[in-house]
VOGULUM-979322 format. One record per residue (C-alpha): residue in three letters; z, x, y; residue number from 0. Coordinates in nm, 2 decimals. Each point is the difference from the previous one (the first is absolute). Example, Ala and Ser with C-alpha at 12.3 -4.5 7.8 and 13.67 -1.06 7.14 Angstrom:
% residues 2
+--------+--------+--------+--------+-----+
! residu !     up !   east !  north ! num !
+--------+--------+--------+--------+-----+
!    ALA !   0.78 !   1.23 !  -0.45 !   0 !
!    SER !  -0.07 !   0.14 !   0.34 !   1 !
+--------+--------+--------+--------+-----+
***
This chain:
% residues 149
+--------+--------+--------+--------+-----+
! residu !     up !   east !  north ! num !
+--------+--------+--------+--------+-----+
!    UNK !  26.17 !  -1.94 !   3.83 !   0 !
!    UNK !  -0.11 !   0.15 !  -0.30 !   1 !
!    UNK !  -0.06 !   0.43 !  -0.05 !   2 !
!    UNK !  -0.40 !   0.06 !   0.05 !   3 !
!    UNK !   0.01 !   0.36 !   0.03 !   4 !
!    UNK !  -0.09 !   0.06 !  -0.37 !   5 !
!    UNK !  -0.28 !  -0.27 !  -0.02 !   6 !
!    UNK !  -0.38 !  -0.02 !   0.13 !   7 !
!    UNK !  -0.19 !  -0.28 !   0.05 !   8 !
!    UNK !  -0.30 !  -0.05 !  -0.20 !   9 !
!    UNK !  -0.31 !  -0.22 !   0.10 !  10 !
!    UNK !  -0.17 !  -0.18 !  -0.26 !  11 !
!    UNK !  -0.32 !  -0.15 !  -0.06 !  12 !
!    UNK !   0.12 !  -0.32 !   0.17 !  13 !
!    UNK !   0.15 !   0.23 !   0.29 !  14 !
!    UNK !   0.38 !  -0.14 !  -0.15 !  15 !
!    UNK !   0.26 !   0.29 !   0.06 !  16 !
!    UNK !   0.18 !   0.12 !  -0.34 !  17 !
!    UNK !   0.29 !   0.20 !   0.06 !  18 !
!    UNK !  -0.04 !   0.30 !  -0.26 !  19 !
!    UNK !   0.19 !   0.32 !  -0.04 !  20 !
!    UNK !  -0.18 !   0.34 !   0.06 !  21 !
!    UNK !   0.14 !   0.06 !  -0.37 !  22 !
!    UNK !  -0.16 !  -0.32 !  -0.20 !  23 !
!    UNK !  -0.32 !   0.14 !   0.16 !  24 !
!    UNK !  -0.08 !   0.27 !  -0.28 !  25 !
!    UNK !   0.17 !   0.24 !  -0.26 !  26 !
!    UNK !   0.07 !   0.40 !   0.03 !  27 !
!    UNK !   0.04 !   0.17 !  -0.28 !  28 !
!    UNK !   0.15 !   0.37 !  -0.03 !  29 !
!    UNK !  -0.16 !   0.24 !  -0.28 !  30 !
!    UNK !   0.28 !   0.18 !  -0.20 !  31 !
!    UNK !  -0.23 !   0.33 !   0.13 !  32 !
!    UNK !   0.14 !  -0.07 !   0.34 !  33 !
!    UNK !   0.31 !  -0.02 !  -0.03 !  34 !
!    UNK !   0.02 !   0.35 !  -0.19 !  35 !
!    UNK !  -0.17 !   0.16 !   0.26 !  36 !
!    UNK !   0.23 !  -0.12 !   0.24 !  37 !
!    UNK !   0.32 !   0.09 !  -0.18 !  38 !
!    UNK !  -0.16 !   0.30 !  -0.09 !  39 !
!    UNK !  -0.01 !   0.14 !   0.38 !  40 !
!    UNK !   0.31 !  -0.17 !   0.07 !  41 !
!    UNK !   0.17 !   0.21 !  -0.30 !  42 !
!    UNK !  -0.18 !   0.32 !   0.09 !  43 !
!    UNK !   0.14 !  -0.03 !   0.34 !  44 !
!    UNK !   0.35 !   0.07 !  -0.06 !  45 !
!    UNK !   0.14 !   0.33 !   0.02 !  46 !
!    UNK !   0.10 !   0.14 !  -0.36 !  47 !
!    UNK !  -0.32 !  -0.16 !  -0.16 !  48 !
!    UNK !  -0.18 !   0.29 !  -0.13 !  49 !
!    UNK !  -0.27 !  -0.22 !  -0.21 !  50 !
!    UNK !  -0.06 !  -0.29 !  -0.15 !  51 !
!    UNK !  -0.12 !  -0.07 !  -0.35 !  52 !
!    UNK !   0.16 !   0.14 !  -0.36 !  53 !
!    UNK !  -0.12 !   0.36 !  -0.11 !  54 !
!    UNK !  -0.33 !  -0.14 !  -0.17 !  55 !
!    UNK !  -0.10 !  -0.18 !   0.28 !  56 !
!    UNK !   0.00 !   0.23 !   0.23 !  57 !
!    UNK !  -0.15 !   0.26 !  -0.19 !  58 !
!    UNK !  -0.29 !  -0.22 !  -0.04 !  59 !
!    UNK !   0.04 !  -0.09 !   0.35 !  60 !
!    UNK !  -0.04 !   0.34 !   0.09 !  61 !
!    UNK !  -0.39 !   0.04 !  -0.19 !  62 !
!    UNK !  -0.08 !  -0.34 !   0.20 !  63 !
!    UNK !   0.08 !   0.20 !   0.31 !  64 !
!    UNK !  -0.23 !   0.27 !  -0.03 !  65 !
!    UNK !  -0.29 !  -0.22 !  -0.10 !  66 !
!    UNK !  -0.25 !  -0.08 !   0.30 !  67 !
!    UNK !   0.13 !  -0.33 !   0.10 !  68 !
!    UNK !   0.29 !  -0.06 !  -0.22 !  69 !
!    UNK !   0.27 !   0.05 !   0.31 !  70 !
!    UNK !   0.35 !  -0.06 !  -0.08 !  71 !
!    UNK !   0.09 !  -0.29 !  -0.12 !  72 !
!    UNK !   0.25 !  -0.23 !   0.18 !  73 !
!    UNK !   0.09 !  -0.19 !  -0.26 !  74 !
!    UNK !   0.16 !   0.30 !  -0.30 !  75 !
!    UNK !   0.31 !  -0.06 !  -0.09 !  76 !
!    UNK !   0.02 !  -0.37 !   0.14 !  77 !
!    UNK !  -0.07 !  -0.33 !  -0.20 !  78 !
!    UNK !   0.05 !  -0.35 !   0.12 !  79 !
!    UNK !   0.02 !  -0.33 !  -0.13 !  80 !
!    UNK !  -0.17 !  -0.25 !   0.26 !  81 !
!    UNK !   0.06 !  -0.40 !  -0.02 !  82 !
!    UNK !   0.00 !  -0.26 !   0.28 !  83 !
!    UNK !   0.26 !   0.07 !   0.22 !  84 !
!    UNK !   0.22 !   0.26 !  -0.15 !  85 !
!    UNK !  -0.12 !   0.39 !  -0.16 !  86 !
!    UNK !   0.25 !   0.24 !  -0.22 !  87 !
!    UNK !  -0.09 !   0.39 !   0.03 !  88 !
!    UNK !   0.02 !   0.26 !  -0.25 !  89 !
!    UNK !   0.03 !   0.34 !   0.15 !  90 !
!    UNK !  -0.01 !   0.36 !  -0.16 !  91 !
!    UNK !   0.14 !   0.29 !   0.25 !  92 !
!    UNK !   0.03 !   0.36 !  -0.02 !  93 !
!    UNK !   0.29 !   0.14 !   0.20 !  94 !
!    UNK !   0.05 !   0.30 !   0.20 !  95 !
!    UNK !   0.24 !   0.20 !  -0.20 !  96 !
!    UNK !   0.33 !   0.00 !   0.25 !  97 !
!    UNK !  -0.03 !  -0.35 !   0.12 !  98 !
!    UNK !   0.28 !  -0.31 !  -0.09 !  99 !
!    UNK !  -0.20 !  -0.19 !  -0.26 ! 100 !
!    UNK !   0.13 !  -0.28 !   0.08 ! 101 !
!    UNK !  -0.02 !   0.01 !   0.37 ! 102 !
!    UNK !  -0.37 !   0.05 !  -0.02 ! 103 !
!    UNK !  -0.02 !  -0.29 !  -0.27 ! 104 !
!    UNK !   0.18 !  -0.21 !   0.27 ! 105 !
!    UNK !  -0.26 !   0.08 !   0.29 ! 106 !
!    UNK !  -0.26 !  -0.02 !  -0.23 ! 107 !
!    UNK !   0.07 !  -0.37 !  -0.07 ! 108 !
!    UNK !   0.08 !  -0.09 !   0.38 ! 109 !
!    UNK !  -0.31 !   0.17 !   0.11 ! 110 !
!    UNK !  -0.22 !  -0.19 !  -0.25 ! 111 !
!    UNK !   0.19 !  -0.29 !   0.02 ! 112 !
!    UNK !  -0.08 !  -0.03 !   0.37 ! 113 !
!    UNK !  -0.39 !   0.11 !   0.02 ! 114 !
!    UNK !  -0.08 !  -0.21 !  -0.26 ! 115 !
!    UNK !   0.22 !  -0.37 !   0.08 ! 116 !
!    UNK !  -0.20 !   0.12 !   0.37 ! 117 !
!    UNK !  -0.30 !   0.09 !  -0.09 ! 118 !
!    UNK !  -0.08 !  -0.27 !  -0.25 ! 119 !
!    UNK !   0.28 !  -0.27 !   0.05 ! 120 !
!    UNK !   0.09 !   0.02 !  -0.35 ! 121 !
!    UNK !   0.32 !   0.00 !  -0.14 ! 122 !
!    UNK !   0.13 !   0.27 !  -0.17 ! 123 !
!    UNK !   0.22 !  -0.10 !  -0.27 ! 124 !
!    UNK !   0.05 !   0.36 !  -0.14 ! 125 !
!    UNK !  -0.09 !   0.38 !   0.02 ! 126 !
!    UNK !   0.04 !   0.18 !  -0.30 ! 127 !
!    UNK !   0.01 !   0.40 !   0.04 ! 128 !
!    UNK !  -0.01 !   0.21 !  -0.25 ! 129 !
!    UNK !   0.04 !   0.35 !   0.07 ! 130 !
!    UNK !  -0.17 !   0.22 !  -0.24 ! 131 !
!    UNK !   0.01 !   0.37 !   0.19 ! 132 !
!    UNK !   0.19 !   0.26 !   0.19 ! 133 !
!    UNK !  -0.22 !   0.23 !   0.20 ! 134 !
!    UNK !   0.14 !   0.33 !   0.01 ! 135 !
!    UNK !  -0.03 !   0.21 !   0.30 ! 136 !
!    UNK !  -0.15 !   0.29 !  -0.20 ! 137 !
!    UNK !  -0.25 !  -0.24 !  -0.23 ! 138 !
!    UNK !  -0.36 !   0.03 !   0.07 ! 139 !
!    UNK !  -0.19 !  -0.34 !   0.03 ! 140 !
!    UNK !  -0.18 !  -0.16 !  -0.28 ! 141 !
!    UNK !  -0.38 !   0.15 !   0.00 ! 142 !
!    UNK !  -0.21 !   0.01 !  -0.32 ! 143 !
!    UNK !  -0.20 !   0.28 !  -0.04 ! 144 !
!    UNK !  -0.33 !  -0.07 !   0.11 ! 145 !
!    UNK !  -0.22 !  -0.02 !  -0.30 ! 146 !
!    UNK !  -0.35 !   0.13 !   0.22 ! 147 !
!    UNK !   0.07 !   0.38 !   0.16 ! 148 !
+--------+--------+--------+--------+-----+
***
Protein backbone atom coordinates (compact mmCIF):
# COMPACT_ATOMS: atom_id res chain seq x y z
CA UNK A 1 0.00 0.00 0.00
CA UNK A 2 1.77 2.88 -0.97
CA UNK A 3 1.09 6.81 0.84
CA UNK A 4 -1.37 8.82 -1.71
CA UNK A 5 -2.23 11.52 0.52
CA UNK A 6 0.39 13.94 -1.01
CA UNK A 7 -0.38 13.02 -4.72
CA UNK A 8 -3.27 13.90 -7.31
CA UNK A 9 -4.12 12.29 -10.17
CA UNK A 10 -3.79 13.98 -13.42
CA UNK A 11 -5.82 13.04 -16.69
CA UNK A 12 -4.07 13.45 -19.78
CA UNK A 13 -4.84 13.84 -23.27
CA UNK A 14 -5.20 10.01 -23.65
CA UNK A 15 -7.33 10.01 -20.29
CA UNK A 16 -3.92 7.89 -18.65
CA UNK A 17 -3.70 8.94 -14.80
CA UNK A 18 -0.13 10.48 -13.85
CA UNK A 19 0.40 10.69 -10.32
CA UNK A 20 1.96 14.29 -9.83
CA UNK A 21 2.60 16.21 -6.66
CA UNK A 22 0.60 19.49 -5.91
CA UNK A 23 4.33 20.90 -5.70
CA UNK A 24 5.85 19.82 -9.30
CA UNK A 25 2.66 21.63 -10.47
CA UNK A 26 4.21 25.31 -10.49
CA UNK A 27 6.85 27.60 -8.65
CA UNK A 28 6.24 30.46 -5.74
CA UNK A 29 8.47 32.78 -5.46
CA UNK A 30 8.77 35.29 -2.28
CA UNK A 31 10.01 39.04 -3.06
CA UNK A 32 12.75 40.06 -0.52
CA UNK A 33 9.93 43.24 -0.02
CA UNK A 34 7.80 40.61 1.78
CA UNK A 35 9.65 39.31 3.87
CA UNK A 36 10.73 42.84 5.46
CA UNK A 37 7.39 43.75 5.82
CA UNK A 38 6.67 40.79 7.75
CA UNK A 39 9.59 40.92 10.11
CA UNK A 40 9.10 44.41 10.25
CA UNK A 41 5.50 43.97 12.17
CA UNK A 42 6.74 41.00 13.85
CA UNK A 43 9.77 43.28 15.30
CA UNK A 44 7.57 46.25 16.06
CA UNK A 45 5.38 44.02 18.09
CA UNK A 46 7.45 43.32 20.93
CA UNK A 47 7.42 45.31 23.87
CA UNK A 48 10.75 47.55 24.30
CA UNK A 49 10.82 48.21 20.42
CA UNK A 50 10.49 51.87 20.35
CA UNK A 51 11.39 52.10 16.30
CA UNK A 52 12.88 50.58 13.77
CA UNK A 53 15.40 52.04 11.35
CA UNK A 54 19.01 53.93 12.19
CA UNK A 55 18.71 57.84 12.95
CA UNK A 56 18.80 58.72 9.12
CA UNK A 57 16.22 56.59 8.26
CA UNK A 58 13.90 57.51 10.30
CA UNK A 59 14.28 61.04 9.99
CA UNK A 60 13.67 60.63 6.41
CA UNK A 61 10.98 58.29 7.28
CA UNK A 62 9.42 60.81 9.19
CA UNK A 63 9.10 63.57 5.87
CA UNK A 64 7.60 60.34 3.99
CA UNK A 65 4.98 60.42 6.71
CA UNK A 66 3.61 63.70 6.33
CA UNK A 67 3.43 63.53 2.61
CA UNK A 68 -0.17 62.65 1.22
CA UNK A 69 0.13 59.09 0.63
CA UNK A 70 3.63 58.24 1.83
CA UNK A 71 2.19 56.28 5.19
CA UNK A 72 4.58 54.65 7.24
CA UNK A 73 6.67 52.40 5.88
CA UNK A 74 6.70 48.69 7.09
CA UNK A 75 9.68 47.88 5.86
CA UNK A 76 12.51 50.85 7.89
CA UNK A 77 14.95 49.44 9.59
CA UNK A 78 14.49 45.80 8.11
CA UNK A 79 16.44 44.30 5.02
CA UNK A 80 16.34 40.73 3.83
CA UNK A 81 18.07 38.50 1.70
CA UNK A 82 15.45 36.12 -0.20
CA UNK A 83 16.70 32.74 -2.00
CA UNK A 84 14.71 29.50 -2.62
CA UNK A 85 13.96 28.06 0.50
CA UNK A 86 15.90 29.78 3.15
CA UNK A 87 16.02 34.13 3.92
CA UNK A 88 18.67 35.89 6.44
CA UNK A 89 17.27 39.31 8.02
CA UNK A 90 19.06 42.37 8.86
CA UNK A 91 17.28 44.36 11.57
CA UNK A 92 17.94 47.95 12.92
CA UNK A 93 16.02 48.67 16.46
CA UNK A 94 15.68 51.52 18.67
CA UNK A 95 15.14 50.62 22.31
CA UNK A 96 13.18 52.03 25.00
CA UNK A 97 15.65 53.43 27.29
CA UNK A 98 15.16 51.00 30.69
CA UNK A 99 14.55 47.78 28.78
CA UNK A 100 17.27 44.51 28.88
CA UNK A 101 18.90 44.89 25.52
CA UNK A 102 19.36 41.74 25.18
CA UNK A 103 16.07 40.41 26.21
CA UNK A 104 14.38 42.45 23.66
CA UNK A 105 17.05 41.24 20.99
CA UNK A 106 16.03 37.72 22.01
CA UNK A 107 12.08 38.30 21.45
CA UNK A 108 12.83 40.18 18.57
CA UNK A 109 14.48 37.15 16.79
CA UNK A 110 11.78 34.55 18.10
CA UNK A 111 8.99 36.80 17.12
CA UNK A 112 10.38 37.21 13.57
CA UNK A 113 11.62 34.01 13.42
CA UNK A 114 8.17 32.55 13.85
CA UNK A 115 5.95 34.98 11.53
CA UNK A 116 8.09 34.76 8.94
CA UNK A 117 9.18 30.49 8.75
CA UNK A 118 4.78 30.75 9.14
CA UNK A 119 3.91 33.14 7.01
CA UNK A 120 6.14 32.28 4.13
CA UNK A 121 7.58 28.77 4.94
CA UNK A 122 10.95 29.98 4.58
CA UNK A 123 13.69 29.19 6.52
CA UNK A 124 15.34 31.55 8.48
CA UNK A 125 18.91 30.91 8.81
CA UNK A 126 19.73 34.16 10.71
CA UNK A 127 18.42 37.56 12.24
CA UNK A 128 20.85 40.03 12.58
CA UNK A 129 19.81 43.04 15.09
CA UNK A 130 21.58 45.86 15.42
CA UNK A 131 20.57 48.15 17.88
CA UNK A 132 21.33 51.74 17.04
CA UNK A 133 19.15 53.88 19.85
CA UNK A 134 17.94 54.36 23.32
CA UNK A 135 14.78 56.33 23.63
CA UNK A 136 14.76 58.31 26.61
CA UNK A 137 11.67 58.87 28.48
CA UNK A 138 12.10 62.72 28.29
CA UNK A 139 13.29 62.77 24.40
CA UNK A 140 10.90 64.28 22.01
CA UNK A 141 10.32 62.23 18.78
CA UNK A 142 12.13 62.87 15.51
CA UNK A 143 9.97 65.65 13.53
CA UNK A 144 11.72 67.92 10.92
CA UNK A 145 10.51 71.25 10.83
CA UNK A 146 8.06 71.65 8.32
CA UNK A 147 9.62 73.65 5.56
CA UNK A 148 5.75 75.27 4.33
CA UNK A 149 4.10 77.29 7.53
Amino acid sequence: MSDTTSQTSQTGAQGKHSPVAAADRGRTTIADGVVEKIAGLAARDVLGVHAMGSGFSRTFGAVRDRVPGGGKSATRGVKAEVGEVQTALDLEIVVDYGVAIADVARAVRENVIAAVERMTGLQVVEVNIAVTDVKLPDEEEEEPEPRIQ
